[in-house]
C-alpha positions as CSV (number, residue, x, y, z in Angstrom):
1,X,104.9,137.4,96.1
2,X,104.2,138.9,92.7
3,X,105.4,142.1,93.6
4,X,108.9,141.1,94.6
5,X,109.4,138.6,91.7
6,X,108.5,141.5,89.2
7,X,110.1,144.6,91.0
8,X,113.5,143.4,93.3
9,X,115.8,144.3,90.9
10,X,114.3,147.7,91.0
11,X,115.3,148.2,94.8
12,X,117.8,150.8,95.4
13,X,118.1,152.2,91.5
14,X,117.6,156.1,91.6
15,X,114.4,156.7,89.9
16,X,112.8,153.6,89.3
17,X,109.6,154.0,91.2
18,X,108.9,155.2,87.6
19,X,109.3,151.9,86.5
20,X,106.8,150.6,88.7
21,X,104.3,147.6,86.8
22,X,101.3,149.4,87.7
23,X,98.7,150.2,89.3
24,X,101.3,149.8,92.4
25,X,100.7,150.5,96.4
26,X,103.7,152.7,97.2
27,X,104.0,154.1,100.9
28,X,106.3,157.2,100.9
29,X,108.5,156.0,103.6
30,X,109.7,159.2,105.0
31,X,106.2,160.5,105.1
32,X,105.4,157.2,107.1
33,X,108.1,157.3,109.7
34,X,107.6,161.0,110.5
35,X,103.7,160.0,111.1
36,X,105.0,157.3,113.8
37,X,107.4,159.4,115.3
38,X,104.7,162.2,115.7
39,X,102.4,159.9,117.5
40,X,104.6,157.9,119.3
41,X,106.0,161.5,120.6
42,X,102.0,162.5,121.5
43,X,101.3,159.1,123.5
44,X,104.6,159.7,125.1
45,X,103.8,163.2,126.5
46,X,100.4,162.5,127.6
47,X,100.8,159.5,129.9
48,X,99.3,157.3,127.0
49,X,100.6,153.7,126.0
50,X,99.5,153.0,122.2
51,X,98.5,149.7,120.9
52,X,98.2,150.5,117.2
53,X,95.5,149.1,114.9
54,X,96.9,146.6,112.4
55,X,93.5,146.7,110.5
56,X,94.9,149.5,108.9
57,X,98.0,148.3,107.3
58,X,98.8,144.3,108.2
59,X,102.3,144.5,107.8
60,X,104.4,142.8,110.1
61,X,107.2,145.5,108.4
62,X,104.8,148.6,110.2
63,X,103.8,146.8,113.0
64,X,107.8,146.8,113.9
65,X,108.3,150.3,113.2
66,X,105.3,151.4,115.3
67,X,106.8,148.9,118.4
68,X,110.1,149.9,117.7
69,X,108.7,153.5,118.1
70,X,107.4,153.0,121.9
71,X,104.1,150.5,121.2
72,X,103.3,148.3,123.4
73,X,102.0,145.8,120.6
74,X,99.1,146.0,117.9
75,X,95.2,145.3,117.3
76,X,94.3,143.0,115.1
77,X,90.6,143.1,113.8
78,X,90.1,139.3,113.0
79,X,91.9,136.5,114.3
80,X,93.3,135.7,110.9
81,X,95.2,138.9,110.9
82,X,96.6,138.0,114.4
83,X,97.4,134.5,113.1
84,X,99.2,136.2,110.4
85,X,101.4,138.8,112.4
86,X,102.2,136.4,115.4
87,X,104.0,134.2,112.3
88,X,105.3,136.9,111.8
89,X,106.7,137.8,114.7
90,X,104.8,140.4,116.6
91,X,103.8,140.1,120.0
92,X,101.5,142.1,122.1
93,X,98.7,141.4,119.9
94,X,94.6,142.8,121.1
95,X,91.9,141.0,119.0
96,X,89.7,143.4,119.1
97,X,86.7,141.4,117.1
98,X,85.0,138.5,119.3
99,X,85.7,135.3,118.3
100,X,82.8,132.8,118.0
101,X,82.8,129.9,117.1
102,X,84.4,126.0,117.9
103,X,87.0,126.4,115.0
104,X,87.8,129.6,115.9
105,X,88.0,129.4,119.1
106,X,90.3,126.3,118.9
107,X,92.4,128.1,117.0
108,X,92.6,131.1,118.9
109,X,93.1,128.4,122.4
110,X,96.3,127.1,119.9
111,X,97.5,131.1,119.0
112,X,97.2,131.4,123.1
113,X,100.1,129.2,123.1
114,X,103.0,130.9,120.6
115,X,101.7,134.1,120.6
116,X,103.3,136.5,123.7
117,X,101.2,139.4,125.3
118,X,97.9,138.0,123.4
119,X,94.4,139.3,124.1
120,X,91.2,138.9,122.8
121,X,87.9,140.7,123.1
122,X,84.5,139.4,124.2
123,X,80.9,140.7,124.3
124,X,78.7,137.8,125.5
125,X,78.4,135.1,128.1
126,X,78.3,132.4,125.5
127,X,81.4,133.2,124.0
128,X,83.4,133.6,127.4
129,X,81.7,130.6,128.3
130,X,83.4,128.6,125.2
131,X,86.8,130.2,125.8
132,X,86.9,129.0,129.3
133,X,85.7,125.5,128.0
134,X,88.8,125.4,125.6
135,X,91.3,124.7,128.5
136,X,93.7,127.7,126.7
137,X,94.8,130.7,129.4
138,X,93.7,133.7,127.8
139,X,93.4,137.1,128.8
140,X,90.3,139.1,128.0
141,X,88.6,142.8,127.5
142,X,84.8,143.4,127.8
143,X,84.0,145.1,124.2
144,X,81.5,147.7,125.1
145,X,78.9,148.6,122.6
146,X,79.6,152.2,121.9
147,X,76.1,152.9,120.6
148,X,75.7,151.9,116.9
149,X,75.1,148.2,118.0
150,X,77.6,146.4,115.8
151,X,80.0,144.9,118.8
152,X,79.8,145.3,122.5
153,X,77.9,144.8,125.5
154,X,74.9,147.0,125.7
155,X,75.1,148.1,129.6
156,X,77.0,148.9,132.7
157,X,75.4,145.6,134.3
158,X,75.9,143.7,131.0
159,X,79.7,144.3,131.1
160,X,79.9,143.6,135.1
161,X,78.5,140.3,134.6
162,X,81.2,139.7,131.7
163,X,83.8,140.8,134.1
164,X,82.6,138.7,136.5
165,X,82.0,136.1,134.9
166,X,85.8,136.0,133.2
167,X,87.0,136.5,136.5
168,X,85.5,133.1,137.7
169,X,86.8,131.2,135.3
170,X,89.7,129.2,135.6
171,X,92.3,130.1,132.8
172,X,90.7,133.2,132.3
173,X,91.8,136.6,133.2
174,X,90.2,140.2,133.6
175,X,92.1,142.9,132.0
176,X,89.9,146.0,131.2
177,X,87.3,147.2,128.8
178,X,87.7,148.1,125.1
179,X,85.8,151.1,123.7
180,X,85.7,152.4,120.4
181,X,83.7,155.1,118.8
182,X,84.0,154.4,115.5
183,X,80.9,156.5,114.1
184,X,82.6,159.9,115.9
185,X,86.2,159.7,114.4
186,X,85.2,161.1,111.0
187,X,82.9,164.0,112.2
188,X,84.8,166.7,110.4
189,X,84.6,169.6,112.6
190,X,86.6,169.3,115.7
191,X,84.0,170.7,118.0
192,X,81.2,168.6,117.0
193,X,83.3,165.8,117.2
194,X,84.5,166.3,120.8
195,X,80.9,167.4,121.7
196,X,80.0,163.5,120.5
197,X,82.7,162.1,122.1
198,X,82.6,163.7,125.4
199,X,79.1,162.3,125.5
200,X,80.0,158.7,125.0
201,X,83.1,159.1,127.4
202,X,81.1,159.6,130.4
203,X,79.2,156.8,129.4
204,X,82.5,154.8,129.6
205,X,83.3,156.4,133.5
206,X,79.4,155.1,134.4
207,X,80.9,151.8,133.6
208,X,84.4,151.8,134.8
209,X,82.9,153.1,137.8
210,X,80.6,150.4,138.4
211,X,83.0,148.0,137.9
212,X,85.5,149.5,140.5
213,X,82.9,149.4,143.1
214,X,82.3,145.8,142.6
215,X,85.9,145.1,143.2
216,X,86.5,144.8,139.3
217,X,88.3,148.1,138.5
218,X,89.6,147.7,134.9
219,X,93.4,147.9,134.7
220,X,93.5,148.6,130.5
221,X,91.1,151.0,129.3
222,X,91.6,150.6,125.3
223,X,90.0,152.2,122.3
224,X,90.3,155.7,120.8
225,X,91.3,156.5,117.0
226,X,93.3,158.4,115.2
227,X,89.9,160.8,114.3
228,X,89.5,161.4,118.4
229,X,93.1,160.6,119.7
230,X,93.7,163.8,120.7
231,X,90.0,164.1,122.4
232,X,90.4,161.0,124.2
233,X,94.4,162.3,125.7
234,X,92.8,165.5,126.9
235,X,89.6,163.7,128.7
236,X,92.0,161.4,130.8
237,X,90.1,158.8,130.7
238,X,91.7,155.9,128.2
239,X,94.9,154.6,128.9
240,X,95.8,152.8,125.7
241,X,95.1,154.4,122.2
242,X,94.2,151.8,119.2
243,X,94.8,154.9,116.2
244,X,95.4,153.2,113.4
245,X,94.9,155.4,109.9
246,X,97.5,157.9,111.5
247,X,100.4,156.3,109.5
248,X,98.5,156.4,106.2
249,X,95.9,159.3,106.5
250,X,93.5,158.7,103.4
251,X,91.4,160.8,102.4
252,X,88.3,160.4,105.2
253,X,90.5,161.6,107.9
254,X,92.1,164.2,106.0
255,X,89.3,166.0,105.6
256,X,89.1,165.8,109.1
257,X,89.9,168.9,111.9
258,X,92.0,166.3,113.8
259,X,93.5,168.3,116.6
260,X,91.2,171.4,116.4
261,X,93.7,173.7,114.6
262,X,92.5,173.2,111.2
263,X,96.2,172.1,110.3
264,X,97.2,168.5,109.3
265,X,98.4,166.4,112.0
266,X,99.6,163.6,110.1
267,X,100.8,163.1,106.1
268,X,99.6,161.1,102.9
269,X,101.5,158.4,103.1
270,X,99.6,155.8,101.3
271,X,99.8,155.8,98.0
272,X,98.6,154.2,94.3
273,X,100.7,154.7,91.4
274,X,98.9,154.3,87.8
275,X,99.8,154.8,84.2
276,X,98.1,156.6,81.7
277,X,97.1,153.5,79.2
278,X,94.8,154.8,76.6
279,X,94.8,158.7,75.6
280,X,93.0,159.0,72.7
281,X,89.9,161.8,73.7
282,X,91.0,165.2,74.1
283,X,88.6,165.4,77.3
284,X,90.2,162.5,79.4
285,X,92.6,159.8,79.6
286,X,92.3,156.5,80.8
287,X,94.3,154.9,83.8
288,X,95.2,151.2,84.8
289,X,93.7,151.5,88.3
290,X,90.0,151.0,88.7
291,X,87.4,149.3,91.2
292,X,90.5,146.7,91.9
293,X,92.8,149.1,92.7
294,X,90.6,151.1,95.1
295,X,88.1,151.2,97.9
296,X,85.2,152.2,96.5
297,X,83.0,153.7,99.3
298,X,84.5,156.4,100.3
299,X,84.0,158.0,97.1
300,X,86.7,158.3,94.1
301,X,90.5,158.3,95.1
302,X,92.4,162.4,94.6
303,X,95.1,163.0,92.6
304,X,98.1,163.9,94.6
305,X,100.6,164.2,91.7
306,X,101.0,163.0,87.6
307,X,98.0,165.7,86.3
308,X,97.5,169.0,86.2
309,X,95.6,170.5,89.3
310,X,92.1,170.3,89.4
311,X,92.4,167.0,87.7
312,X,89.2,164.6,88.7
313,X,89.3,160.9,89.0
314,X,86.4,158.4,87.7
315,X,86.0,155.3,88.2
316,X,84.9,153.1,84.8
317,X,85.1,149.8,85.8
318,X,87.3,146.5,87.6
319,X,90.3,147.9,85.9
320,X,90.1,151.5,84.3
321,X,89.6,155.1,85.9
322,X,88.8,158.5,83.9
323,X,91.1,161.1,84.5
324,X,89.7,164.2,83.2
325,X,91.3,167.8,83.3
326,X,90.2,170.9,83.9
327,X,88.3,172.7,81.6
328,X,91.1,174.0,78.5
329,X,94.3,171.9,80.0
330,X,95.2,168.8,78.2
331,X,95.4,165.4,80.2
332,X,99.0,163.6,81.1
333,X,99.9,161.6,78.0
334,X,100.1,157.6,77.1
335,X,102.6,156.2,79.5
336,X,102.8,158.7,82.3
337,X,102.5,157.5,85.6
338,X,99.9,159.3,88.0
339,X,99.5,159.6,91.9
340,X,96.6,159.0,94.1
341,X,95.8,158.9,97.7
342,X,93.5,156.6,98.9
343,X,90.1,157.4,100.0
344,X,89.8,154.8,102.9
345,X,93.0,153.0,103.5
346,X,92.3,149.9,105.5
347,X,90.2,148.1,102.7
348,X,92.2,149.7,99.9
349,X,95.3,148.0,101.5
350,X,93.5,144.2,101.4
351,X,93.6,145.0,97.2
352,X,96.9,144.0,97.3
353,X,100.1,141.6,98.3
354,X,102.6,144.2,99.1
355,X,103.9,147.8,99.5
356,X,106.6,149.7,97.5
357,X,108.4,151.9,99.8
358,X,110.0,154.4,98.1
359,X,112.0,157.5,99.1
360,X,111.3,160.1,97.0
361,X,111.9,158.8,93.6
362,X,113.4,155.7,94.6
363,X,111.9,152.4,95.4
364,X,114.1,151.4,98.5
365,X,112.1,147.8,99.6
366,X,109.2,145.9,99.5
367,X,107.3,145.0,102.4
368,X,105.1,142.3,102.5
369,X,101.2,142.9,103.8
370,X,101.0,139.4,105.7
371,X,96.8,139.9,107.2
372,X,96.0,140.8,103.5
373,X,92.6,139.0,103.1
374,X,92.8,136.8,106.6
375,X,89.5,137.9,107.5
376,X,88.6,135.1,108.8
């Protein structure tokens, strides 16, 4: 791992998160623990049991804090991440993509095996039909299609014949439904977004209903996000919340009315550390951190520290960003190393091999990101 080779001996020296080879991915570790804590704390008090989404960060390192914190285990979004963290040594895993496919499905029959606690999601006959075929024992949720038609059964009847299908098959066991709204959690105002999601949650009861009278009542009911995590406690309806960007918060769900008080819920604790590398216009300077170092569709990354405020962020090319000033105030000069929070952490995470945790100044360990790039 590049990361360790070039920064171990930096580990523990006051200060040297300066010395940092840039750009860097640092997670303020404080900032990170505090984030757990807070919704570990929240799941605890209503009656909720968390199965936090790896997606986010796939880091066997997190994924231990959040368990050690109360979890019951993690999601994994591809079976390649799952692979990844059960080597590592987590258990409780959720697969929360369907896997299709004879090599996948052979591998995910062999994961069956070593991998405590697994389950897996499913959306069609065929693949539940394959699964069963594959001899392994696996436990199973019914993905239900929460309206924008990317995953998921599209009907009550749909996901009763899934269900009942899983339930005939030898090896194969019913264990709830998964439901995730992923096109609510970033509606901004918190009234709109609980309007939306208050909509698709009795679409959820119209299924869970119909299941229970065939004899089928779903003991998990997973899904959720950090975006409607509070929505989903007070409507009573989910038992197990998959938030994920909670420990992070980049910049989509920070502009976000999470909890409907127009405070911050969680912190920035995601972080990319640059240098200023080329400072010769008095307009801008140029950083080391560019389409490589950032997801790009969210929109350009914000400055948390490094520049003066009001200090804008452009992106000009695989390894360069603009940072320009306000009007009047000169830039940060050659060598000085400048913050930014990212503006959607999950993919800005798969850019690189590991994260710097520091503790305010100090780089104090580097943790591995294992799932980085298993996608498949």
């Amino acid at each position: 791992m590049q990361a360790f080779d070039l920064h171990q001996h930096l580990i523990g020296r006051q200060g040297s998160r300066r010395d940092l080879n840039t750009p860097a991915l640092v997670v303020d570790a404080d900032a990170l623990e505090r984030n757990i804590a807070r919704m570990a704390a929240f799941a605890k008090a209503s009656g909720l049991s968390l199965r936090p989404h790896a997606k986010t960060h796939k880091s066997a390192a997190i994924a231990r804090r959040q368990i050690d914190a109360g979890a019951l285990g993690v999601c994994c979004a591809k079976l390649g991440e799952a692979e990844a963290l059960t080597e590592a040594g987590i258990d409780g895993i959720l697969i929360t993509s369907p896997v299709v496919g004879a090599p996948a499905v052979a591998r995910l029959a062999a994961l069956a095996g070593r991998a405590k606690g697994l389950m897996a999601a499913v959306d069609h006959p065929h693949a539940v039909a394959a699964l069963a075929a594959s001899g392994a024992a696996l436990t199973l949720v019914v993905d239900l299609d929460p309206g924008i038609h990317r995953t998921g059964v599209a009907s009550p009847e749909a996901a009763l014949a899934l269900a009942q299908q899983i339930d005939a098959a030898p090896g194969l066991s019913f264990a709830g439904l998964q439901f995730y709204c992923g096109s609510q959690q970033h509606i901004e105002d918190f009234a709109a977004r609980r309007e939306a999601i208050v909509e698709r949650t009795d679409y959820l009861k119209s299924v869970i209903a119909l299941l229970t009278e065939h004899g089928l009542e779903p003991k998990i009911i997973t899904g959720g996000g950090t975006g409607t995590h509070a929505i989903d406690a007070e409507l009573g309806v989910f038992n197990e919340l998959q938030v994920g960007s909670y420990v992070f918060m980049d910049k989509q769900y920070a502009d976000c009315d999470l909890v409907g008080d127009g405070a911050q819920a969680f912190e920035t604790s995601l972080l990319v550390d640059a240098r200023v590398i080329s400072a010769n216009h008095p307009m801008l300077v140029t950083v080391d951190a560019g389409f490589k170092a950032f997801a790009t569709e969210a929109g350009p990354p914000p400055v948390v520290s490094g520049a003066p405020d009001g200090s804008q962020y452009r992106f000009m090319g695989d390894e360069h960003g603009a940072l320009i000033p306000p009007k009047g105030v000169a830039p940060p000069a050659l060598g000085e190393v400048v913050t930014f929070a990212a503006p959607h952490c999950d993919p800005t995470v798969n850019l690189y091999d590991a994260y710097h945790a520091v503790r305010g100044d100090t780089l104090v360990d580097i943790w591995a990101i294992e799932g980085r790039g298993r996608s498949a």
